[in-house]
C-alpha positions as CSV (number, residue, x, y, z in Angstrom):
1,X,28.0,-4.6,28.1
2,X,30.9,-6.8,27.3
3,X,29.2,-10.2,27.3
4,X,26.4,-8.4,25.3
5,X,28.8,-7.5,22.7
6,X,30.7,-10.8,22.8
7,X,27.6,-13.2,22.3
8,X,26.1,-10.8,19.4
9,X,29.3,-10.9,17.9
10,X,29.5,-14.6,17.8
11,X,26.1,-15.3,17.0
12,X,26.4,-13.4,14.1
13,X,29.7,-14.4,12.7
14,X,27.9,-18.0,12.6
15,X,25.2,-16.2,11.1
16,X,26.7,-16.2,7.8
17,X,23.8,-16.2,4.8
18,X,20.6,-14.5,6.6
19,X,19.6,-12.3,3.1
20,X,16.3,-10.1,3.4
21,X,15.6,-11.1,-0.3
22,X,16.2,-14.3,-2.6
23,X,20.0,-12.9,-4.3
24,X,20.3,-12.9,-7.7
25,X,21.9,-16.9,-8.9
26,X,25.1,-16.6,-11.4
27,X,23.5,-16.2,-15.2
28,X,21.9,-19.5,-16.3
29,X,21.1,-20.5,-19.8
30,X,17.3,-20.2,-21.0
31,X,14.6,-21.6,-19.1
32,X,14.0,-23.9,-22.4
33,X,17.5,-25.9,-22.7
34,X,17.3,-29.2,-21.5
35,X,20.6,-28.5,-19.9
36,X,19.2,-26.8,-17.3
37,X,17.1,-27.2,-14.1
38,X,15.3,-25.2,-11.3
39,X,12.8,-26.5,-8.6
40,X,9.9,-24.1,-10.4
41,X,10.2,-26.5,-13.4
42,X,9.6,-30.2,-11.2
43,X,6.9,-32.0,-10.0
44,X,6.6,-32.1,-6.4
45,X,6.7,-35.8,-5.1
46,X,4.5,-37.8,-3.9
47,X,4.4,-37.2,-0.8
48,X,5.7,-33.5,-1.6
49,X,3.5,-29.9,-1.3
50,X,4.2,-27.5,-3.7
51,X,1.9,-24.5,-1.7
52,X,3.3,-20.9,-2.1
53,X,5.5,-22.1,-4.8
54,X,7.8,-24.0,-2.6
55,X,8.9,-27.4,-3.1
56,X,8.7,-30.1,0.1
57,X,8.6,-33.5,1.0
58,X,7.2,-35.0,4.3
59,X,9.7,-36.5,6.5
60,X,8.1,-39.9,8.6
61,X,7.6,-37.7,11.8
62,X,5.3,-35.4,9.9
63,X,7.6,-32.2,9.3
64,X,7.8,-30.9,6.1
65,X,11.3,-29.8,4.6
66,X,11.5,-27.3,1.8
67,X,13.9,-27.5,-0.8
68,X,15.1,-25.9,-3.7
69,X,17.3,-27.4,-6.9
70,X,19.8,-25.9,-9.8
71,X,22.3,-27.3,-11.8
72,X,21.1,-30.1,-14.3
73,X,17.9,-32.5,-14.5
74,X,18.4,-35.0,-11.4
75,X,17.5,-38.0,-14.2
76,X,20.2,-36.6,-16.3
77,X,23.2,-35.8,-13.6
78,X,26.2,-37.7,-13.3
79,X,26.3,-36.1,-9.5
80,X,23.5,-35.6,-6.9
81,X,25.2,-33.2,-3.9
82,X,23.1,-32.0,-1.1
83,X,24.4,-28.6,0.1
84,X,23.8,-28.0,4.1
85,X,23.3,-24.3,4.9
86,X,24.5,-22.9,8.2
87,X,23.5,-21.1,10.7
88,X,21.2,-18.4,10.4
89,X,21.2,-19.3,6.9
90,X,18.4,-21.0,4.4
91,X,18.1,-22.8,1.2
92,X,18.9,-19.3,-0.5
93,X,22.4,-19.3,0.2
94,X,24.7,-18.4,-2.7
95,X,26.5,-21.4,-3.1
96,X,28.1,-19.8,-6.4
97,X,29.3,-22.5,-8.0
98,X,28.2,-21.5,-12.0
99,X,25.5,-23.3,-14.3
100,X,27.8,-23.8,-16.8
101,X,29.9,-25.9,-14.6
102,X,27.2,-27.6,-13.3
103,X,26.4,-29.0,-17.1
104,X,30.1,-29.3,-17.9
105,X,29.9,-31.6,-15.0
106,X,26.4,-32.7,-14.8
107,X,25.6,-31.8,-11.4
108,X,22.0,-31.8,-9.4
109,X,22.5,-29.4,-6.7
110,X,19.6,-29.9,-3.6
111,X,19.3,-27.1,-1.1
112,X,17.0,-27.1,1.6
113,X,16.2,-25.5,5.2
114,X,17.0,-26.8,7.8
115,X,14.8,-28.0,10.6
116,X,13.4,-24.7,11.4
117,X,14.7,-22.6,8.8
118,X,13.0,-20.8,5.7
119,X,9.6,-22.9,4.9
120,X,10.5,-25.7,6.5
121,X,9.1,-26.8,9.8
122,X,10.7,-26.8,13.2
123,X,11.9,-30.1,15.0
124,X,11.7,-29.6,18.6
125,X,13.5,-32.9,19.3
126,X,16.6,-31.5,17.3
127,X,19.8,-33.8,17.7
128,X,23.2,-34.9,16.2
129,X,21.2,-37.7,14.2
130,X,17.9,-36.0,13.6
131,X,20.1,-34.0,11.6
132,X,21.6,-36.7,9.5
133,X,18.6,-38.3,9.7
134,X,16.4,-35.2,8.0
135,X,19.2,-35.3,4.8
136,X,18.9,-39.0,4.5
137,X,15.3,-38.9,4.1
138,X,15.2,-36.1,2.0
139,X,17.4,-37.6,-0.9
140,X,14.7,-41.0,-0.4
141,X,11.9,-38.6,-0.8
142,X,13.7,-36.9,-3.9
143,X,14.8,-40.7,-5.1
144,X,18.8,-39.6,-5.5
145,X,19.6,-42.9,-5.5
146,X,21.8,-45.0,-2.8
147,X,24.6,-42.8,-2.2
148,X,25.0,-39.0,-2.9
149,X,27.1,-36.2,-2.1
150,X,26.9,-33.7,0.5
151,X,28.3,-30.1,1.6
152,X,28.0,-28.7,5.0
153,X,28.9,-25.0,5.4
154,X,30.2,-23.7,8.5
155,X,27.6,-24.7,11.4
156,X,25.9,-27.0,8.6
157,X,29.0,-29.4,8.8
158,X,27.8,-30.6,12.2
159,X,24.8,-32.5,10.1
160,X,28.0,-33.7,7.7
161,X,29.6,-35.0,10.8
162,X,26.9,-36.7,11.8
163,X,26.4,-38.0,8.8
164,X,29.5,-39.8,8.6
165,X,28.9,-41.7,11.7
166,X,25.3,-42.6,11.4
167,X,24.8,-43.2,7.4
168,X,28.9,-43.8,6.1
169,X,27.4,-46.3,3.4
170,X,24.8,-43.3,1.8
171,X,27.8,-40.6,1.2
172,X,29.7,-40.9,-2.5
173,X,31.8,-37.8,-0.7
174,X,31.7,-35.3,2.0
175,X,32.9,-31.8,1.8
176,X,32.8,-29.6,5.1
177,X,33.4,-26.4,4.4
178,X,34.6,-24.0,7.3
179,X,33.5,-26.1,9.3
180,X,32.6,-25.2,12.9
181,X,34.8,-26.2,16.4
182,X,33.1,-27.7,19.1
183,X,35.5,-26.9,22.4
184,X,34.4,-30.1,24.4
185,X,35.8,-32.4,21.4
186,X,38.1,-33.8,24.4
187,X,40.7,-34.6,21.4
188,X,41.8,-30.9,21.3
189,X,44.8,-29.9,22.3
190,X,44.8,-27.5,25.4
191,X,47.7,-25.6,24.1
192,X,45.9,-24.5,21.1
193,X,42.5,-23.8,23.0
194,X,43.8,-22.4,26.4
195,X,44.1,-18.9,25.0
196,X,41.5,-19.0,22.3
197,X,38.5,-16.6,23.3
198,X,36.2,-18.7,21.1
199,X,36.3,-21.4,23.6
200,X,35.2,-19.8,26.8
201,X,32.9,-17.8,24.6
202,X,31.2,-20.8,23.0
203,X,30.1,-22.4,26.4
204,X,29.0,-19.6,28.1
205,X,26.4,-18.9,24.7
206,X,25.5,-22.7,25.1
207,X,24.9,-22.3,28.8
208,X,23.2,-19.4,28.6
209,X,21.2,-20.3,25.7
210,X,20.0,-23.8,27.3
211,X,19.4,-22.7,31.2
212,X,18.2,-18.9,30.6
213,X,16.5,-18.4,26.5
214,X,14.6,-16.0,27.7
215,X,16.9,-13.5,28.9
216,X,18.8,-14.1,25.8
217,X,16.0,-13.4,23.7
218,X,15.4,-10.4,25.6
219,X,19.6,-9.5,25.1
220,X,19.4,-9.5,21.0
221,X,15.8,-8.0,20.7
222,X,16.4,-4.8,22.8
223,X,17.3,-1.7,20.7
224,X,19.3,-0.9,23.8
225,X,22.0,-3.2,22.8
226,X,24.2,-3.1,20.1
227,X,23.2,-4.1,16.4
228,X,24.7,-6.7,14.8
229,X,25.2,-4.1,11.5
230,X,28.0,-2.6,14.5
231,X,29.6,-5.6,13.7
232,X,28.7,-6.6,10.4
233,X,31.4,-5.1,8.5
234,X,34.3,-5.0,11.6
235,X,37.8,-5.8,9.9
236,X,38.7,-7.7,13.6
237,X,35.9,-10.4,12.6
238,X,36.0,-10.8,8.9
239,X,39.6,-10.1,6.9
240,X,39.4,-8.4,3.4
241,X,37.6,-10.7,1.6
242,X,34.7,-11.2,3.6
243,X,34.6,-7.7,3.7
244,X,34.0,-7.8,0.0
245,X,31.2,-9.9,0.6
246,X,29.3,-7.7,3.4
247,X,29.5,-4.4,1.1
248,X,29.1,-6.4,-2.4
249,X,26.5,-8.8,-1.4
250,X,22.8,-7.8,-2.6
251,X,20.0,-8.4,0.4
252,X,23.3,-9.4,2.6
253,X,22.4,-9.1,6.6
254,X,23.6,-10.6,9.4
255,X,20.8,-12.1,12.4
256,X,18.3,-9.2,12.6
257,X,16.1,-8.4,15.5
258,X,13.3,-8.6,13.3
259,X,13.9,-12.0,12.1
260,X,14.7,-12.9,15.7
261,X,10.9,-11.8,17.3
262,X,9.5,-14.1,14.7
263,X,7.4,-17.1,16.3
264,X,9.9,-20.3,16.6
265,X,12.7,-18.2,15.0
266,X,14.9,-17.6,17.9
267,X,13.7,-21.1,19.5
268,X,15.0,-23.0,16.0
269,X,18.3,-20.8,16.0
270,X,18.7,-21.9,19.8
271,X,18.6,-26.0,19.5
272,X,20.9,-25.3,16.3
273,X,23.1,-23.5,18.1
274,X,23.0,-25.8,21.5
275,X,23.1,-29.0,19.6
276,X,26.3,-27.6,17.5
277,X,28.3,-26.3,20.6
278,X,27.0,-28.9,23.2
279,X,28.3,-31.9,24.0
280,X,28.6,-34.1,21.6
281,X,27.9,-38.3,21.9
282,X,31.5,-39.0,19.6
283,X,34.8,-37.4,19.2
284,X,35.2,-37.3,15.4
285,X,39.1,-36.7,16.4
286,X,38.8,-40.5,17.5
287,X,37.7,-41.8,14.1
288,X,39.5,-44.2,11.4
289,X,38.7,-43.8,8.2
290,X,35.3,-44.2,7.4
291,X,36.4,-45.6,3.7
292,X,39.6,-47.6,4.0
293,X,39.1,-48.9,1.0
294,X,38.4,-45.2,-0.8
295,X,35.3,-46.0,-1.9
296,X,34.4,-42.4,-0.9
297,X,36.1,-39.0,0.2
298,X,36.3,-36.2,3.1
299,X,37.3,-33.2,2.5
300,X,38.1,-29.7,4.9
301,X,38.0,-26.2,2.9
302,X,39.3,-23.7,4.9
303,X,40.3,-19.9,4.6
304,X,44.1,-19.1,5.8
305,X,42.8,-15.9,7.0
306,X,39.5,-16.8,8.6
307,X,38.5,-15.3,12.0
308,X,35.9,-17.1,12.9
309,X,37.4,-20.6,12.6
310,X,41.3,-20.3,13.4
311,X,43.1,-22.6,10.6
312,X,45.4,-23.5,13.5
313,X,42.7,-25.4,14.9
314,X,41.6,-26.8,11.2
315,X,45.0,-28.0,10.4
316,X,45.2,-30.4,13.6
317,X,41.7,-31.6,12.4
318,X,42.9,-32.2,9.3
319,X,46.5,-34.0,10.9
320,X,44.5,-35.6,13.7
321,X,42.4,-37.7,10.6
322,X,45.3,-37.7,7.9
323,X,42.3,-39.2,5.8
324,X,40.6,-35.9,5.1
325,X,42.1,-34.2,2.5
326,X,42.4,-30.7,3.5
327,X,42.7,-27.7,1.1
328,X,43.5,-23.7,2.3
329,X,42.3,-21.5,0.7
330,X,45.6,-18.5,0.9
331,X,43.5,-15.2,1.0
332,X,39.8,-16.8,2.1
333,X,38.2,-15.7,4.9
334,X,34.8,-17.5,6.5
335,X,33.1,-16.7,3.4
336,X,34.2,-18.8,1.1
337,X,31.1,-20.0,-0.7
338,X,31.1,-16.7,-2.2
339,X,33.6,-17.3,-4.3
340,X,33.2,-18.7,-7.3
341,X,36.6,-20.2,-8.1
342,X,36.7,-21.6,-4.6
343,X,33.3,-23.3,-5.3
344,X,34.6,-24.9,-8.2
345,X,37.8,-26.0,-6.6
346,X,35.3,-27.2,-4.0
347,X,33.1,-29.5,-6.6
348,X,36.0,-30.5,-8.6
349,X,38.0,-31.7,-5.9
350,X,34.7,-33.8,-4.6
351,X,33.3,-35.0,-7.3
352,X,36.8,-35.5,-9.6
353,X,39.1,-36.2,-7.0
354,X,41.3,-32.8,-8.5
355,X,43.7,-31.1,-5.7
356,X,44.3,-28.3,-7.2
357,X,47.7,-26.6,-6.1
358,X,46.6,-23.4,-5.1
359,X,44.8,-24.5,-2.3
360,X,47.3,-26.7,-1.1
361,X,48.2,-25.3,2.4
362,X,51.7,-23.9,3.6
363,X,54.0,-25.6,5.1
364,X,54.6,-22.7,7.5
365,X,52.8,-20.2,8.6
C-alpha cells in the first residue's frame, strides 16, 4: 500500500494541467479587433487538417500535431514563443499570461500536444530529440521564422533541454519553468540527493513503468487503490498557493482513472514519463553556455515553496550553469503558470531581458 500511494502521488504531482473541460482564457478584446488572435480565426496550413475544429500540421514521419494560438496575429508579432505543456497536460493549459499584454507586447503564443496528448497523435519512438525535433518542425510548418521562443513547464522542460542541445541556433530564448530533476544527471551532488525521497522514488516509477506497464496500469485503474482526488488537495504536496489553484481552478483534476483506460493514454503518459526520468544521453550540468556571445537567453522560474521540485536542487542548477538566469518566485509553489503576475514576469523577463526584483532569490534560506 505504500508504494501504491507513493507512485500515485508522484504521478500526479507531475500531472499538473489534466482539466475535464477547455478553462475559461483571461477576458480578450472582441473577436473583430485586429489586435487579437485565436486558432478558430486561421487558416490551417498546407499541409495542416483543420477536422473537428482543431488546428494541425503533419510532421515528416506522418503524425499529426494539434495546436492551438492566442495573443496577436503571427504576421503582426514582434515575438513568436512556443509554450511546452507537461505532463499529463495538453494544449489547454492556462498559461495566464493576459491578452492585453500580449498586444502591449505583440506576442504569438503556440500551444500544442504533445506526442500523444489531446488531438495529437502518439510517437511510439519517443526520445530526447524526437521531442525537440516535434517543436522544430512545428514552428517550419507554422512558418515562425528562423528562431523563436520557447517555454517548457515542469516535465515539458525536458523538450527545452533538448532543445538546447540539438537546435541552439533556432531558440531567440528559453524559459523552463519548474522544471523537472532527473536523479541520474551524474552532476548532482549526493549530499543534496542522498536523503531526497524523490530520487529513489523516481527510479523505481521508471523501472516499473519500463519492465512491468502492465501491472502498473492495473495499480492506477483499480478502484481498490487510492484516488488521486486523496491527494489532490494534500497541503504535504502542494503549499498554499497551489492549494488556491486545486479549489479555484474550473474543470481542474489531477490523472484520472478514466483518462487513464483510454486506448494509448496510459502508453503516451508512460514513454513521457520514462524518457523524462530515464537516463539521459548528456548531462546539461556539463554544458557551457550555449550563447557566449548573448545572442540568446535561459532562464529557471522556480517557486521558493515548491514540493515537488525542491529549490535546493534548482539553485545548484542554476549555480552549476551561472549562465541561466534564475528567478524565485518567494510564495510560489509548482503552479506557477497560474499566476498571472508570474506569467508576466515570466514573458517580460524573456522577451525584454527585465529581472524584476521580486523574484530575485534570497541569499539565505
Amino acid at each position: 500500500m505504500v508504494f501504491r500511494r507513493l507512485a500515485v502521488m508522484f504521478l500526479s504531482c507531475l500531472g499538473i494541467a489534466h482539466q475535464t473541460r477547455k478553462p475559461a482564457l483571461p477576458p480578450a478584446e472582441s473577436s473583430e479587433s485586429p489586435s487579437t488572435y485565436s486558432s478558430s480565426s486561421s487558416s490551417p496550413s498546407s499541409s495542416g487538417d483543420s477536422s473537428a475544429g482543431e488546428s494541425r500540421v503533419r510532421l515528416s514521419d506522418g503524425r499529426y500535431l494539434a495546436y492551438t494560438e492566442r495573443g496577436v496575429p503571427k504576421n503582426k508579432s514582434n515575438f513568436k514563443v512556443i509554450v511546452v505543456h507537461g505532463f499529463g497536460s495538453s494544449k489547454e493549459m492556462r498559461f495566464l499570461a493576459s491578452q492585453d499584454l500580449m498586444v502591449e507586447l505583440g506576442i504569438y503564443l503556440l500551444l500544442f500536444d504533445r506526442a500523444g496528448y489531446g488531438e495529437s497523435d502518439p510517437n511510439p519512438k519517443r526520445s530526447l530529440k524526437s521531442e525537440a525535433s516535434d517543436i522544430q518542425e512545428l514552428a517550419d510548418q507554422l512558418q515562425l521564422g528562423s528562431k523563436f521562443y520557447v517555454i517548457g513547464v515542469s516535465l515539458g522542460c525536458y523538450p527545452a533541454w533538448s532543445g538546447l542541445r540539438s537546435i541552439p541556433h533556432r531558440l531567440a530564448g528559453v524559459a523552463l519553468v519548474v522544471p523537472m530533476i532527473n536523479y541520474t544527471w551524474r552532476s548532482l551532488p549526493c549530499d543534496l540527493t542522498k536523503d531526497d525521497y524523490r530520487k529513489n522514488l523516481s527510479r523505481w516509477c521508471v523501472w516499473v513503468a519500463r519492465h512491468t506497464p502492465g501491472l502498473l496500469h492495473w495499480w492506477l485503474t483499480q478502484k481498490l487503490f487510492p484516488s488521486s482526488s486523496v491527494l489532490d488537495r494534500n497541503p504535504a504536496f502542494f503549499n498554499n498557493k497551489d492549494m488556491e489553484v486545486l479549489n479555484n481552478t474550473p474543470g481542474y483534476q489531477l490523472l484520472s482513472k478514466n483518462q487513464l483506460k483510454k486506448p494509448g493514454v496510459f502508453d503516451s503518459l508512460r514513454r513521457d514519463f520514462i524518457t523524462a526520468f530515464g537516463k539521459w544521453d548528456f548531462d546539461p550540468l556539463d554544458w557551457k553556455d550555449p550563447y557566449p556571445q548573448n545572442e540568446s537567453s535561459v532562464h529557471i522560474w522556480q517557486g521558493y515553496e515548491d514540493k515537488v521540485v525542491p529549490v535546493q536542487l534548482q539553485r545548484f542548477v542554476s549555480q552549476k550553469l551561472p549562465w541561466i538566469r534564475y528567478h524565485e518566485v518567494p510564495d510560489g509553489g509548482h503552479f506557477l503558470v497560474y499566476d498571472s503576475n508570474v506569467c508576466e514576469g515570466i514573458l517580460r523577463s524573456l522577451l525584454l531581458g527585465e529581472d524584476p526584483l521580486l523574484y530575485r532569490p534570497k541569499l539565505v534560506d
